[in-house]
N, C-alpha and C positions, 0 to 999 in steps of 0.2 A: 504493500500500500504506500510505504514512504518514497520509493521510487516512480511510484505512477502518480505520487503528488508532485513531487521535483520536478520531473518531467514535464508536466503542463503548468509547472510558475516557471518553467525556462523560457520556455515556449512564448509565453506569454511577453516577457520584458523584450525581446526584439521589435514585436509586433507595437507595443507601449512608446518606443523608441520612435519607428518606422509612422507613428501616427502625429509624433509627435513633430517631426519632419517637416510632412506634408502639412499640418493647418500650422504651422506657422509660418511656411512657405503660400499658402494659399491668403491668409490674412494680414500676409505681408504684400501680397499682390491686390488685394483688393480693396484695403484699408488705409487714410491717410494718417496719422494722428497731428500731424499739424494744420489741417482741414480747418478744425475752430479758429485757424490765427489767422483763415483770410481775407477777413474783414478788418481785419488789426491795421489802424493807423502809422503803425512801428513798421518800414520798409524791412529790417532788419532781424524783426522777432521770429518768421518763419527760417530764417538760415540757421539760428541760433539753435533751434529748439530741434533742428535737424541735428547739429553737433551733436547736444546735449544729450537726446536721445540715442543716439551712436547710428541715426540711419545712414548717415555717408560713409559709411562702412561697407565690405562686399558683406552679401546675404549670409554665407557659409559663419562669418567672425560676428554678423550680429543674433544666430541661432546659436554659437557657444555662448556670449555673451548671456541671452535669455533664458537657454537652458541650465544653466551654471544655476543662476538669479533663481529658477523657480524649485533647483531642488535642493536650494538651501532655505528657499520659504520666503524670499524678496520678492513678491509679483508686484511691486510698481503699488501705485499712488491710484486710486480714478481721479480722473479729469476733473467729474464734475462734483462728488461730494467731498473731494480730499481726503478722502479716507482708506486704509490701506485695501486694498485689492483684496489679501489673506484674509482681513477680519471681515469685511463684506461679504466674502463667498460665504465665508463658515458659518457668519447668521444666516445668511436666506441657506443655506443647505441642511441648517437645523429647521431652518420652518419647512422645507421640501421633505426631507426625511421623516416629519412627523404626519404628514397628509399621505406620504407615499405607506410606510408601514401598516397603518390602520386602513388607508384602501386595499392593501394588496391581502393583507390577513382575511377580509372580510370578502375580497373577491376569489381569493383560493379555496378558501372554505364551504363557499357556495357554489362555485364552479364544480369543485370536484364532487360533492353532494349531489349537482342536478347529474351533472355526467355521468356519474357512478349508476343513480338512478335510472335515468334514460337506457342505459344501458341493459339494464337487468329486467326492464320493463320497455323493451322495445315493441315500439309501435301502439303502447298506451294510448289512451287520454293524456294522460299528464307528460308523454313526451311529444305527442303534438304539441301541448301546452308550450312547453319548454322550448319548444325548436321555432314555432312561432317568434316567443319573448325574441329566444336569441337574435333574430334575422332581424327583427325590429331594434333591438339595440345594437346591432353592428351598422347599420343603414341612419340609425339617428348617430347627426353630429352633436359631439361635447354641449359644442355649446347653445343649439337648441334645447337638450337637456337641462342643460341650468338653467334656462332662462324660464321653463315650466316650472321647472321646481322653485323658482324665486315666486314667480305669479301663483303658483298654487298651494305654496307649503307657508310662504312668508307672507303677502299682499291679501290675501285673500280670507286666509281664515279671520285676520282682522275684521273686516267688514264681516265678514257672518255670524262669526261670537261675539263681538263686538270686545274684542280683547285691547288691553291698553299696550304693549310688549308683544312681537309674535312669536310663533310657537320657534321656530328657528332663526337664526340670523345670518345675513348674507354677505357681508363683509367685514373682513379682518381675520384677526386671531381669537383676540378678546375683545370685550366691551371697551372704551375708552376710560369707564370709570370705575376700571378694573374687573372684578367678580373668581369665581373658585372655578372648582373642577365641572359643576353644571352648565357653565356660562362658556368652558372650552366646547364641551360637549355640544353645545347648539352652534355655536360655530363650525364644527369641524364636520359635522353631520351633513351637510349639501354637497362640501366640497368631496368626499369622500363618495357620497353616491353618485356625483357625474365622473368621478376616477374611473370607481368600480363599473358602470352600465354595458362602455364597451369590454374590458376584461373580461366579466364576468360570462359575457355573451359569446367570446374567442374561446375563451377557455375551456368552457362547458360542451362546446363544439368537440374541439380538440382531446378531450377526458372520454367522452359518448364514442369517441371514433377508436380511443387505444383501447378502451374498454371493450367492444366488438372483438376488434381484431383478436385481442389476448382470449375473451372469454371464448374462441372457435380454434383455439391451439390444443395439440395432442395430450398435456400435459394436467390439463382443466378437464377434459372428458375422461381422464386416467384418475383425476382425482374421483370426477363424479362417479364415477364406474366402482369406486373405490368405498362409495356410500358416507364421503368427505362431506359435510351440512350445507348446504348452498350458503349457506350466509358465510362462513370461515373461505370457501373455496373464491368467492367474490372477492372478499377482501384482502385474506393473507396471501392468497397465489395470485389471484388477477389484479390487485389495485396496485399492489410495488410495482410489478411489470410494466403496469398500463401509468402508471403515473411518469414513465422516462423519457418519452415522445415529449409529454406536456411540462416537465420540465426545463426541455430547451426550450418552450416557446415564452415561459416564464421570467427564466432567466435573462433574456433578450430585451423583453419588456418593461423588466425594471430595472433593467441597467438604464435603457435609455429614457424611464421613469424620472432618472437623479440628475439627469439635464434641465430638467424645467419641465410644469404642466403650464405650458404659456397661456392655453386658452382657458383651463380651470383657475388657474391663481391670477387671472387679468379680470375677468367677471366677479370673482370672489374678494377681490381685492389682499387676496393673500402673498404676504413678503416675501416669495421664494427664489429658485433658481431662474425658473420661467418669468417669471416679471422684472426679477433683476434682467435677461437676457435680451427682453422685448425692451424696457428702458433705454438699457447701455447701446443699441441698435439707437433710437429715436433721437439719443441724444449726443451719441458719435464718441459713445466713451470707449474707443478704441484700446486701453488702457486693460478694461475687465473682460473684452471677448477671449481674447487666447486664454487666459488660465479658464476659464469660464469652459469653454471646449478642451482643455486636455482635462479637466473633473469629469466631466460630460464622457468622454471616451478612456478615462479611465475605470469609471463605475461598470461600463459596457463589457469592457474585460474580466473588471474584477467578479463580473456574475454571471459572466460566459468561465470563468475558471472554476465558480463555485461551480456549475453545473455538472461542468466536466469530472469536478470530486466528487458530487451528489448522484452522478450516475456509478459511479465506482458500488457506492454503497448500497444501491438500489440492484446492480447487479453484478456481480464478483468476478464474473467472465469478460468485461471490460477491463477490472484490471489488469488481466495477462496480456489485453491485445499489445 
């Protein structure tokens, strides 16, 4: 096992490298950061700020330079709030991280519930039900989602119970005039179920479809043959198996999850990765994109690697390959 984990964290840091490269190389091409100076009355301020910043440098000496800088934890200044680049990310990546956890818990749990379900009861009632939902929640976008759920969870019951406060709230983290663990909870509640709608509706797919395949393997009708309980034969033999397909699609998703929900946390007015990114775009804070994208494709790896461990686990004849 220790060797089939080395192995894929080797593997890995090339690729880390290799990516690191190109979008610097790419947002080196497409970005100015002296852009804001050139309205500046100072004929002289944008030559300076070129020095300064080491852009008249070849390309090769200002990606050691950068690279140096960010893996000692120097990502620069932003432009626009002056505040360090490092502590920026790390708050909006704590408020990403707490929206992302609590939707992906609550979307895995049900995903693999209905899928497991559909599967063992194919061709129900309740897995038309289910395959219906799902097709309508992959076809609805994000953010027509929140925008029902604002009008009908928040705006709405006001006027019908004629409540002073609504039953949920739709922007921020907390209340401005503070409140506990209840007053997170009615925040975090919206932003969570427009995460979860498409997830839950891919993944329930993708569970329904391994769960098939596995429960019509030799190994499953040897059990049943074997007078194995269907409910044990479901779970302990078909759901590890059928759970390794749905794992990569998991791990893919929330890696690119810790980039930003730009269209969830811009509606909800939540501080995250995603609004920090839509921001620093509008306002040309060329400063936070790069670190901003190697967090972004490093989290992508780092859950494409866990996977690669989590299939190890899930089936032991992976690890000799």
């Amino acid at each position: 096992m220790l060797t089939y984990v080395m192995r894929r964290v080797l593997l890995a840091i090339p690729v880390l490298i290799l990516a690191s490269v190109l979008l610097f190389t790419i947002v080196r091409a497409t970005t100015d950061p002296t852009a804001r100076f050139s309205q500046s009355r100072d004929a002289g301020v944008i030559e300076r700020e070129t020095k300064r910043l080491g852009l008249d440098k070849p390309l090769p000496a200002q990606y050691i330079t950068w690279a140096t800088g960010f893996v000692k934890g120097d990502w620069g200044e932003s432009f626009v709030s002056r505040r360090s680049v490092s502590d920026e990310i790390r708050a909006r990546l704590w408020n990403t991280t707490q929206l992302i956890v609590w939707g992906i818990l609550f979307s895995a749990l049900v995903a693999v519930a209905v899928g497991v379900y559909s599967a063992a009861r194919q061709y129900s009632a309740l897995d038309y039900t289910f395959t219906s939902f799902s097709f309508m929640g992959l076809a609805m976008p994000a953010f027509f989602f929140a925008l029902l759920a604002i009008d009908f969870v928040v705006f709405r019951p006001k006027g019908w119970f004629n409540l002073d406060q609504p039953l949920l709230y739709s922007v921020g983290i907390r209340s401005s005039s503070g409140g506990g663990l209840l007053d997170y909870i009615r925040h975090l509640i919206l932003p969570v179920l427009t995460l979860s709608v498409q997830l839950v509706a891919g993944w329930s797919r993708y569970q329904r479809s391994s769960m098939l395949d596995v429960m019509s393997a030799d190994y499953i009708r040897t059990a049943r043959a074997k007078g194995v309980p269907r409910r044990r034969v479901l779970l302990k033999h078909g759901l590890r198996n059928a759970l390794i397909p749905l794992v990569t699609v998991m791990a893919i998703d929330v890696g690119a999850l810790f980039g930003g929900l730009i269209v969830t946390e811009s509606i909800f007015g939540w501080p995250g990765m995603g609004q920090l990114f839509l921001n620093s775009l509008l306002q040309g804070d060329t400063n936070i994109l790069l670190p901003w994208l190697m967090v972004a494709a490093a989290f992508v790896l780092l859950f494409n690697l866990f996977a690669d461990l989590l299939y190890g686990v899930l089936d032991p004849r992976i690890r000799l390959a």
